[in-house]
C-alpha positions as a printed NumPy array, in Angstrom:
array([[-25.147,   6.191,  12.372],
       [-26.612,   8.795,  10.064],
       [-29.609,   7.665,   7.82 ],
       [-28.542,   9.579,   5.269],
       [-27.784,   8.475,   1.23 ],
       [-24.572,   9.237,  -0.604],
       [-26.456,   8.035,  -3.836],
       [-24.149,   8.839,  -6.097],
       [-20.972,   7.304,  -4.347],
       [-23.431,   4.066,  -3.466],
       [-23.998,   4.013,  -7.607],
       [-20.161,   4.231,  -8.053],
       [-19.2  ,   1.724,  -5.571],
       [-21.621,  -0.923,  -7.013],
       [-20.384,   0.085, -10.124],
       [-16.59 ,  -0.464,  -9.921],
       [-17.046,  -3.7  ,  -7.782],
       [-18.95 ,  -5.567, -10.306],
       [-16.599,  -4.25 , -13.28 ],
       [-13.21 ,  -5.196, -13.162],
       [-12.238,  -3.743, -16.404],
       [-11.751,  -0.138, -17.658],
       [ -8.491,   2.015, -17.181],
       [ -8.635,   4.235, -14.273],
       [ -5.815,   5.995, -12.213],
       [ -4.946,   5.698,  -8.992],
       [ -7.723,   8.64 ,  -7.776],
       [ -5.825,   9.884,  -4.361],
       [ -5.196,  13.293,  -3.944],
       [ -2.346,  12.773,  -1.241],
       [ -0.604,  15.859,  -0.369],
       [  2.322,  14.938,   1.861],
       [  4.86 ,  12.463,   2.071],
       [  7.472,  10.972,   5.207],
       [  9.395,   8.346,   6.232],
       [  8.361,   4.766,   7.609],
       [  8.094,   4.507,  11.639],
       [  9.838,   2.675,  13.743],
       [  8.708,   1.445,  17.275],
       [  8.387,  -0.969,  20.047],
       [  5.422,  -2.196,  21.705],
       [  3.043,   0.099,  24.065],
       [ -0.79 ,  -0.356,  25.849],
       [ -3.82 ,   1.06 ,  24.238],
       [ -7.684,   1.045,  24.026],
       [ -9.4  ,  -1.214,  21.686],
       [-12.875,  -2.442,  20.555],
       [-13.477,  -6.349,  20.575],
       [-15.386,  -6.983,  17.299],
       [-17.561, -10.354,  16.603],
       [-16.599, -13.631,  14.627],
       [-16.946, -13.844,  11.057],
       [-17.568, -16.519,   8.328],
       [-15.955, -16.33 ,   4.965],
       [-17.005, -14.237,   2.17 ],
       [-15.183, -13.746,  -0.715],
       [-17.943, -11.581,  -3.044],
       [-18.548,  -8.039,  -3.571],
       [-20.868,  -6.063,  -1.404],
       [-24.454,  -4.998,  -2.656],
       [-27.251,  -3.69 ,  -1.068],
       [-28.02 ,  -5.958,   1.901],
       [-30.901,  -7.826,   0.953],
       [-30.919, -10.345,   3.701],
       [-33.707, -11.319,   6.033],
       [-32.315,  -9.203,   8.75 ],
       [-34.861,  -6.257,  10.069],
       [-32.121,  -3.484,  10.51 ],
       [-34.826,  -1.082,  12.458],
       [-34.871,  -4.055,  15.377],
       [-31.563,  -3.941,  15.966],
       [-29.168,  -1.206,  18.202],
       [-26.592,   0.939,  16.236],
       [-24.162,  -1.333,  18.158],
       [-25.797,  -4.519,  16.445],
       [-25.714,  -2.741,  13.336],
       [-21.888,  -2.056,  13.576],
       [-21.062,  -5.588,  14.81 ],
       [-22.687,  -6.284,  11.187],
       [-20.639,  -4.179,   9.284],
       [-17.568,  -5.554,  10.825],
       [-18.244,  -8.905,  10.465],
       [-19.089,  -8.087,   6.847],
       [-15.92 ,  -6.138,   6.73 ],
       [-13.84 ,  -9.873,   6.726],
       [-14.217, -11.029,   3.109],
       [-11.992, -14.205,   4.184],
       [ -9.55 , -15.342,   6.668],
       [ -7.564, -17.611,   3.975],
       [ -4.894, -19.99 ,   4.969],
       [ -4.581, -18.937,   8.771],
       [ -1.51 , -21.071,   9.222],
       [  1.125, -17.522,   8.971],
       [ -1.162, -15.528,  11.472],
       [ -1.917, -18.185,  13.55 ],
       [  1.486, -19.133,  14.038],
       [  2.524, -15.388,  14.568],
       [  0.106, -14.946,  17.265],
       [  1.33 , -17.806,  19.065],
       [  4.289, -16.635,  19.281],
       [  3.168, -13.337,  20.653],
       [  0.931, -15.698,  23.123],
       [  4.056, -17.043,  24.78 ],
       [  5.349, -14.003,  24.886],
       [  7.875, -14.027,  22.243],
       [  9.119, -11.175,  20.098],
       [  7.064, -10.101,  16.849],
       [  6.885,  -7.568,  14.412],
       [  3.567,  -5.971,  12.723],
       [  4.739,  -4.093,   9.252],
       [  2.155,  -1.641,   7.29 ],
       [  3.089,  -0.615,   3.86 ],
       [  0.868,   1.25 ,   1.476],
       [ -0.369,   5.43 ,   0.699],
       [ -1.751,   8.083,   2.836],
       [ -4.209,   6.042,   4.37 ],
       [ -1.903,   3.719,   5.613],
       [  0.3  ,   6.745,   6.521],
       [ -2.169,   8.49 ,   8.067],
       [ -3.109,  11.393,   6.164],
       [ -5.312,  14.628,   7.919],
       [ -4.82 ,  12.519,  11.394],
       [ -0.628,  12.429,  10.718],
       [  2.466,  13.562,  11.23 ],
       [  0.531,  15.768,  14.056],
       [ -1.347,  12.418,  15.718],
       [  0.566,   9.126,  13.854],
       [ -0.583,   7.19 ,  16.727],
       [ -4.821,   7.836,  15.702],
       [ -3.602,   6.19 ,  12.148],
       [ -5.599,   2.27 ,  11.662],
       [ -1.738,   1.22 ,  11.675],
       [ -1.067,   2.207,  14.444],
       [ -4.428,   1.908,  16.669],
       [ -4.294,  -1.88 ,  15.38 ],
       [ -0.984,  -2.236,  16.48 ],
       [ -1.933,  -0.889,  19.704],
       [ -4.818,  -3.115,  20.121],
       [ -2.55 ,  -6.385,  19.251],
       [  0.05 ,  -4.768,  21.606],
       [ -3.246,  -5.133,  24.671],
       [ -3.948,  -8.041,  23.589],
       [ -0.659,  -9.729,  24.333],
       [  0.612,  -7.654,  27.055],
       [  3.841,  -9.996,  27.798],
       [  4.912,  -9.504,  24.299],
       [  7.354,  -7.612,  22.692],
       [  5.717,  -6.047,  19.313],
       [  8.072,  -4.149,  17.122],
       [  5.796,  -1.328,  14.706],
       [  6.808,  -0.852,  11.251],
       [  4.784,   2.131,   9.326],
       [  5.843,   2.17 ,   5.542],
       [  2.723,   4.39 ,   4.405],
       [  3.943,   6.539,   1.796],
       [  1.421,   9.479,   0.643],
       [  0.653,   9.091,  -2.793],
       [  2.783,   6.115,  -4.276],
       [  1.016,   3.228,  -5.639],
       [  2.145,  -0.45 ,  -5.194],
       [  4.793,   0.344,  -8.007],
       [  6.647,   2.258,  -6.316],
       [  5.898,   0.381,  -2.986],
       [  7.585,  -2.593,  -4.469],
       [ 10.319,  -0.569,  -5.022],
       [ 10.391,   0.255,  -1.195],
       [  9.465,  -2.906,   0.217],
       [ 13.173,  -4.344,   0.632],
       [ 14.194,  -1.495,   2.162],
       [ 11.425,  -0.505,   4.467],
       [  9.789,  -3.666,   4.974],
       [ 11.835,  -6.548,   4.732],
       [ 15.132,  -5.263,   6.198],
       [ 12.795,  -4.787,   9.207],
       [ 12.562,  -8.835,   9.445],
       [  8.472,  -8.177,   9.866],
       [  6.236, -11.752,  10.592],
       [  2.928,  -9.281,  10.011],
       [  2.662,  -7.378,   7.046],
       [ -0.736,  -5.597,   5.83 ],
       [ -0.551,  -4.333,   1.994],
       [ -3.07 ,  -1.662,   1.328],
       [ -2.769,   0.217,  -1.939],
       [ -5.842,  -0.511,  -3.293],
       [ -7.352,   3.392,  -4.041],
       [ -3.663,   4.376,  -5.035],
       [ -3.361,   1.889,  -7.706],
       [ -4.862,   1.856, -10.885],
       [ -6.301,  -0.97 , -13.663],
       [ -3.703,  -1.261, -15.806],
       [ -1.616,  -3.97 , -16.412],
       [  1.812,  -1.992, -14.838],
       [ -0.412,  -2.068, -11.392],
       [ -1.437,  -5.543, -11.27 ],
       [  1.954,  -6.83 , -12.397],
       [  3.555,  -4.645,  -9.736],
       [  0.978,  -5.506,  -6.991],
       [  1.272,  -9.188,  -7.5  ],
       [  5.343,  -8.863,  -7.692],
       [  5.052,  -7.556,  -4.069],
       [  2.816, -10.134,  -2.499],
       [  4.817, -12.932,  -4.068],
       [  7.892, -11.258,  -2.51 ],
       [  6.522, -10.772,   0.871],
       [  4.955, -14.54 ,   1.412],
       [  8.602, -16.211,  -0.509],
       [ 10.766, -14.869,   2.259],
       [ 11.889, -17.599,   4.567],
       [ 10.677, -15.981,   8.288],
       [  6.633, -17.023,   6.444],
       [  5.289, -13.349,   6.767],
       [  1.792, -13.26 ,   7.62 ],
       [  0.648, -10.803,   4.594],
       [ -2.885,  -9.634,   5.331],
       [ -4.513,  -7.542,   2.074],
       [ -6.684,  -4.633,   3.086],
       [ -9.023,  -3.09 ,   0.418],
       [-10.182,   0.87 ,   0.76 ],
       [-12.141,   3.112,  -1.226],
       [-12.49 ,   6.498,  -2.061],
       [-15.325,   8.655,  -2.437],
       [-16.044,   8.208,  -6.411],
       [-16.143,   4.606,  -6.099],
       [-12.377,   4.205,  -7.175],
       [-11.008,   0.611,  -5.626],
       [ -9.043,  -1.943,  -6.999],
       [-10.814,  -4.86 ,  -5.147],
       [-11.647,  -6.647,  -8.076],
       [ -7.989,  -7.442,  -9.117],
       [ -6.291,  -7.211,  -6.078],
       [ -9.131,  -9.94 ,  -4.175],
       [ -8.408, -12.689,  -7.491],
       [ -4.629, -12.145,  -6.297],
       [ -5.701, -12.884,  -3.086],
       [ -7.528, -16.093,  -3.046],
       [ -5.034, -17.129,  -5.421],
       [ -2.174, -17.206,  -2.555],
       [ -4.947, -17.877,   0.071],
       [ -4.73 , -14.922,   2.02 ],
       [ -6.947, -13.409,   4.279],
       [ -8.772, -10.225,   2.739],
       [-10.168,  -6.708,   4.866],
       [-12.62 ,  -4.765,   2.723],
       [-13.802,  -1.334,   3.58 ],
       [-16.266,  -1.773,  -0.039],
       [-18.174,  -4.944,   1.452],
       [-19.098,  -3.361,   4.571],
       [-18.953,   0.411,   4.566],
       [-20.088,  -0.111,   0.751],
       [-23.685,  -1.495,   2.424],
       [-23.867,   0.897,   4.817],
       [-23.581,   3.813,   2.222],
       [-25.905,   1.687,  -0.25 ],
       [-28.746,   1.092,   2.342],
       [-27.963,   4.41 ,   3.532],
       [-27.786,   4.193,   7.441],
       [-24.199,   5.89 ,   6.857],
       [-22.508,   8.832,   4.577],
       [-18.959,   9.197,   3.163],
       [-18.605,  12.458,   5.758],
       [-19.099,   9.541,   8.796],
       [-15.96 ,   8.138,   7.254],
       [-14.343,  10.692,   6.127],
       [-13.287,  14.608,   5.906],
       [-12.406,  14.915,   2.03 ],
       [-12.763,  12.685,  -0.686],
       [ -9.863,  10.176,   0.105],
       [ -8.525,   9.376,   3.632],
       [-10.238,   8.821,   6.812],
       [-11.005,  11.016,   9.883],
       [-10.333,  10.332,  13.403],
       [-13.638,   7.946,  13.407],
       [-12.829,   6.184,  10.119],
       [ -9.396,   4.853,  11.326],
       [-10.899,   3.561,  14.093],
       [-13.268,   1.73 ,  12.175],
       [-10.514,   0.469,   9.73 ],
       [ -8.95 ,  -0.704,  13.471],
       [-12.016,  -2.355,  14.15 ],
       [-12.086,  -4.488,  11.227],
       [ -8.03 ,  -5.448,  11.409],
       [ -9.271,  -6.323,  15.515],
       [-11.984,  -8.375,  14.201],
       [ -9.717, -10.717,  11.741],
       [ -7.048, -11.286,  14.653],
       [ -9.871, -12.093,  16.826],
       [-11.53 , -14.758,  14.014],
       [ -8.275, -16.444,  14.305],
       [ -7.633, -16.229,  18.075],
       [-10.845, -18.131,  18.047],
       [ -9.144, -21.404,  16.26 ],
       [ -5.403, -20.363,  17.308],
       [ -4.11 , -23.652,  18.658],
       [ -6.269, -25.597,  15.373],
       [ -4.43 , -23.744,  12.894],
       [ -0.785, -23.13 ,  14.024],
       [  1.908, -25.839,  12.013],
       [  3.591, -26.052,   9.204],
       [  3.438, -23.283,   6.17 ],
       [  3.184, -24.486,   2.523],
       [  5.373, -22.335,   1.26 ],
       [  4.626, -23.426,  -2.179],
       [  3.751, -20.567,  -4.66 ],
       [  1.237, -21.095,  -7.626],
       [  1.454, -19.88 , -10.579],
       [  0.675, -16.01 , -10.552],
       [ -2.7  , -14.487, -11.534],
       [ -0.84 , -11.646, -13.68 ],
       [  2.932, -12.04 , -13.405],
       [  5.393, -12.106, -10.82 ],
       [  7.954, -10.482, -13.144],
       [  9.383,  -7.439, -10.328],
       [  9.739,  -9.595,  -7.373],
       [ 12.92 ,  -9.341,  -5.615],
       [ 13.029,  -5.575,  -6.7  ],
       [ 15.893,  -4.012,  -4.662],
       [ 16.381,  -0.315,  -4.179],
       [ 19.491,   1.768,  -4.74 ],
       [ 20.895,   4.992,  -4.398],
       [ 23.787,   7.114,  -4.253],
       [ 25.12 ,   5.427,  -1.067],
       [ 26.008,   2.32 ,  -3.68 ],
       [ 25.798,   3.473,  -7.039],
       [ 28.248,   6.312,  -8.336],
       [ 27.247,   7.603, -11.528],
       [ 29.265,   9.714, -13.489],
       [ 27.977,  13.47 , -13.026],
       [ 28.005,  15.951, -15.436],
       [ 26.135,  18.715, -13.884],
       [ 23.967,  16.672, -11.048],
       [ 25.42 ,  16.738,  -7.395],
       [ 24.856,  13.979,  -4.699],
       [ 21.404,  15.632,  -2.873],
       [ 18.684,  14.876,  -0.453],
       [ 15.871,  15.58 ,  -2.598],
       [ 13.187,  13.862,  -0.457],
       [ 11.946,  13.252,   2.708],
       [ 11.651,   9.312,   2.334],
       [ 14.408,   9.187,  -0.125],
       [ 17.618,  10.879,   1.508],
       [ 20.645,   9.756,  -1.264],
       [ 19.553,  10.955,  -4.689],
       [ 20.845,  13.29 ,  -7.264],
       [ 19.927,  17.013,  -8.119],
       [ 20.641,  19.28 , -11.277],
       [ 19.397,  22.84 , -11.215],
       [ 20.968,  25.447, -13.753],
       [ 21.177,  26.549, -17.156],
       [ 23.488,  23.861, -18.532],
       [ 23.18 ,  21.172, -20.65 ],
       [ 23.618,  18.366, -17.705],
       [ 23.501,  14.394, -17.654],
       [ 24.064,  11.164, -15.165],
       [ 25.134,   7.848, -16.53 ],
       [ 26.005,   4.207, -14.898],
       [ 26.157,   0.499, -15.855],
       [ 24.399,  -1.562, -13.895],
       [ 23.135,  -5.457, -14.58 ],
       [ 19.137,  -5.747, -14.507],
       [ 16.521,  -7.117, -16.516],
       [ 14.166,  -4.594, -15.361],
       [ 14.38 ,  -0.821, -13.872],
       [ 12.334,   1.866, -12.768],
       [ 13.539,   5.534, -12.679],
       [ 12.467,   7.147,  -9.035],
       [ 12.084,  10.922,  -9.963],
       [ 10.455,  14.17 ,  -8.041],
       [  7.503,  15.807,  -9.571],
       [  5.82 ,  19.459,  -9.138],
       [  3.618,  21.926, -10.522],
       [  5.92 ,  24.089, -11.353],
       [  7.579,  25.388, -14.676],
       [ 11.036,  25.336, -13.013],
       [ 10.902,  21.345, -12.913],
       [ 12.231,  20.299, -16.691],
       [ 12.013,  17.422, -18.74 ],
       [ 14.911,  14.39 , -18.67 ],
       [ 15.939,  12.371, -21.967],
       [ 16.494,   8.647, -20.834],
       [ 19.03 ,   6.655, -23.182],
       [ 19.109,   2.82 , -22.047],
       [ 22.511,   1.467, -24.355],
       [ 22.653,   4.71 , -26.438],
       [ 18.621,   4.574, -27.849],
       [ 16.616,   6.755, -26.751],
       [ 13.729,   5.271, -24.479],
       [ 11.767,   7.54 , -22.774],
       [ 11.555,  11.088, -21.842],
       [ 10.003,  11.806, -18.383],
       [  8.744,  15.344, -17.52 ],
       [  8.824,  16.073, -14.128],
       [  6.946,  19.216, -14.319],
       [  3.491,  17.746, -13.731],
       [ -0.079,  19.24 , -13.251],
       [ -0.925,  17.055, -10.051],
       [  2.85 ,  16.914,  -9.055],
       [  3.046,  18.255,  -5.307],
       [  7.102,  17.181,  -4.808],
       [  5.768,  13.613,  -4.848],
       [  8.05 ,  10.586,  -6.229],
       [  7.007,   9.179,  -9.474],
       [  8.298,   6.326, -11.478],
       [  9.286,   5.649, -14.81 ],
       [  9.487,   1.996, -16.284],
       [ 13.486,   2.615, -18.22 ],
       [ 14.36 ,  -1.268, -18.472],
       [ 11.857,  -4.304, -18.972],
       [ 13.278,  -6.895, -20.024],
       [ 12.973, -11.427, -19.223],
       [ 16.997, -12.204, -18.744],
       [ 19.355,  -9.485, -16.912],
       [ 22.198,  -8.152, -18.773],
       [ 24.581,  -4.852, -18.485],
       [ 23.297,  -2.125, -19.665],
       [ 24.35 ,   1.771, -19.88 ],
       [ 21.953,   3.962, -18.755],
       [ 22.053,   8.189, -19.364],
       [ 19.905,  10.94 , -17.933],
       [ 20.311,  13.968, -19.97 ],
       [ 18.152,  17.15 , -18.845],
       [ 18.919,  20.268, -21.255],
       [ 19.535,  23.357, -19.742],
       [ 17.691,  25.942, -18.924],
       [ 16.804,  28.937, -16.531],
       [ 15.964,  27.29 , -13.185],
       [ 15.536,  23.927, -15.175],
       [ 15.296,  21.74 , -12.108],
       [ 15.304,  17.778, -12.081],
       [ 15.502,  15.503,  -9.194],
       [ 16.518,  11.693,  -8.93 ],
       [ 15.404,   9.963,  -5.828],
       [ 17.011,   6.562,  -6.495],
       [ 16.103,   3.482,  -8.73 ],
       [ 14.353,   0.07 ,  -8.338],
       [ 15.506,  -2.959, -10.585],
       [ 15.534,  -6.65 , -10.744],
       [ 18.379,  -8.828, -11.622]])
């Protein structure tokens, strides 16, 4: 590895892990978007990695005893791995996954989170050199006799808000007994993020087929992770924790590695940084292939109380295949490439969309661009006016965005109208809605 130092993204790093206030956005600068894949089990290379003890701290400089110019570049990876495994939690889920796929049973591995997860600069050309998809290859060697059903759900620059939104429909109706959750450079500090982050785990580890949910931490090249928050969630449901700031972080820090080893931009991996991220998924399975037979039984599936709220789990999805809003102006349209049923308006007409449904809470799934053509909706939740969303945005790139319409601690009917005024080219696209009842 490179002994060069990024100083200024070591300083950053250090920085956000050891603050977990503040109020910073989600910093990824995604630029595409597709739907989740699909697939069965195939052979592949992978790269054994070494055992690990827990650690559940932020990285630092390493100021161990250890005399890194004794040691191989290959000694000096196996250390960054090994570092890379903040904890392996409650291994009862995993262990008894892996068991299964040991007798040769039937399994399936789930990813959901952004770009990186997607695959970003090595996808849609190469999906298969994404970490999700070189890990599932290397699970997929490891238990040859298995059957191992791949579920990508990485969704270019959506947050966990908007993945909770997704997760019944492109995680759990998938019936997945792995699922990682990475959405940690996506998300931001504010209270909407944690609350929606949390909502998901709880969701994932309260369905009765005991998903093993594995959290994976990433960072981007300012420093920008939400590790903090998203590791007290963790060790608060016991699960096992990946973090690309406690090992890369040292490596940048002590500088026997740059961002540009990792990665091509500011944001998402290169061809070598997803296999690293591969390496360090290969490493946990291995840490509990070491104790499988100890650590297979009986899942508490008791819940404690959550470390922010819990108040979006069960969020379900919907769209015009099940709810029929009356349409003054919008037509039935596929206005995304991960979100095929939604609603379109474009003209110069005063247009609107309204529906009943029964929810205490409800987010608004809209299409967002740089461009002046996009226009501005009124939202009216029970005739008052509650928001207007604008989806003519400066970083919009046809993305989805959401809008928080309905929040509310009992569900109850309620009337909801879109109302975009008309103008020339005025353009506004609904991709669907998320709600809790």
């Amino acid at each position: 590895m490179k002994k060069l130092l990024s100083a200024a993204l070591a300083a950053a790093l250090l920085l956000t892990l050891t603050a977990c206030g503040g109020s910073e956005s989600g910093a990824s600068t995604d630029t595409s978007s597709d739907n989740s894949t699909v697939q069965s089990s195939d052979t592949s290379n992978g790269t054994d990695s070494t055992s690990s003890t827990e650690s559940g701290t932020p990285s630092e400089p390493d100021n161990s005893e250890t005399d890194y110019s004794k040691l191989t570049e290959e000694e000096i990876y196996k250390l960054m791995v090994k570092r890379s495994l903040m904890t392996t939690g409650d291994m009862t889920r995993m262990a008894n996954v892996l068991k299964k796929a040991e007798n040769g049973g039937e399994i399936t591995v789930s990813y959901i989170g952004g770009s990186i997860t997607e695959g970003l600069t090595v996808a849609p050309a190469n999906p298969e050199l994404c970490w999700a998809n070189l890990s599932y290859e290397w699970l997929c060697e490891k238990y040859p006799n298995a059957k191992i059903n791949y579920v990508n759900a990485g969704l270019s620059g959506t947050p966990s808000i908007l993945g909770n939104v997704r997760l019944e429909r492109d995680i759990l109706a998938h019936k997945p007994d792995i699922c990682f959750v990475e959405f940690a450079v996506n998300d931001g500090m504010e209270a909407s993020y944690k609350n929606a982050y949390e909502s998901l785990v709880r969701t994932l580890l309260a369905q009765e087929n005991d998903i093993a949910v594995v959290l994976l931490f990433t960072v981007i090249e300012n420093g920008h992770t939400c590790q903090p928050h998203m590791s007290e969630i963790g060790n608060n449901y016991k699960l096992p924790m990946i973090s690309e700031p406690d090992s890369l972080g040292v490596e940048f820090a002590e500088g026997r590695m740059t961002w540009q080893d990792y990665s091509d931009d500011e944001s998402h991996p290169n061809q070598r940084g997803h296999e690293i991220v591969r390496d360090f998924v290969a490493h946990y399975y291995e840490t509990v292939m070491e104790t499988l037979d100890d650590n297979t039984g009986t899942v508490d599936r008791t819940l404690p109380d959550p470390v922010f709220s819990d108040k979006y789990v069960d969020m379900h999805f919907i769209d015009s295949e099940a709810l029929k809003p009356e349409l003054v102006g919008f037509v039935e349209n596929d206005t995304h490439s991960a979100f095929h049923n939604g609603w379109m308006y474009k003209g110069d007409k005063d247009s609107s969309m309204t529906f009943t449904l029964n929810c205490k809470a409800l987010q608004l799934i809209y299409k967002a661009n740089n461009s002046k053509a996009f226009a501005s909706a009124d939202i009216y939740v029970d005739g008052e006016l509650v928001s207007t969303v604008d989806s003519n945005k400066s970083d919009g790139w046809n993305n989805p965005v959401t809008e928080l319409v309905i929040d509310n601690g009992e569900a109850a009917d309620h009337t909801v109208e879109i109302k975009v005024a008309g103008g020339e080219n005025h353009y506004f696209g609904v991709l669907g809605f998320g709600y809790c009842d």
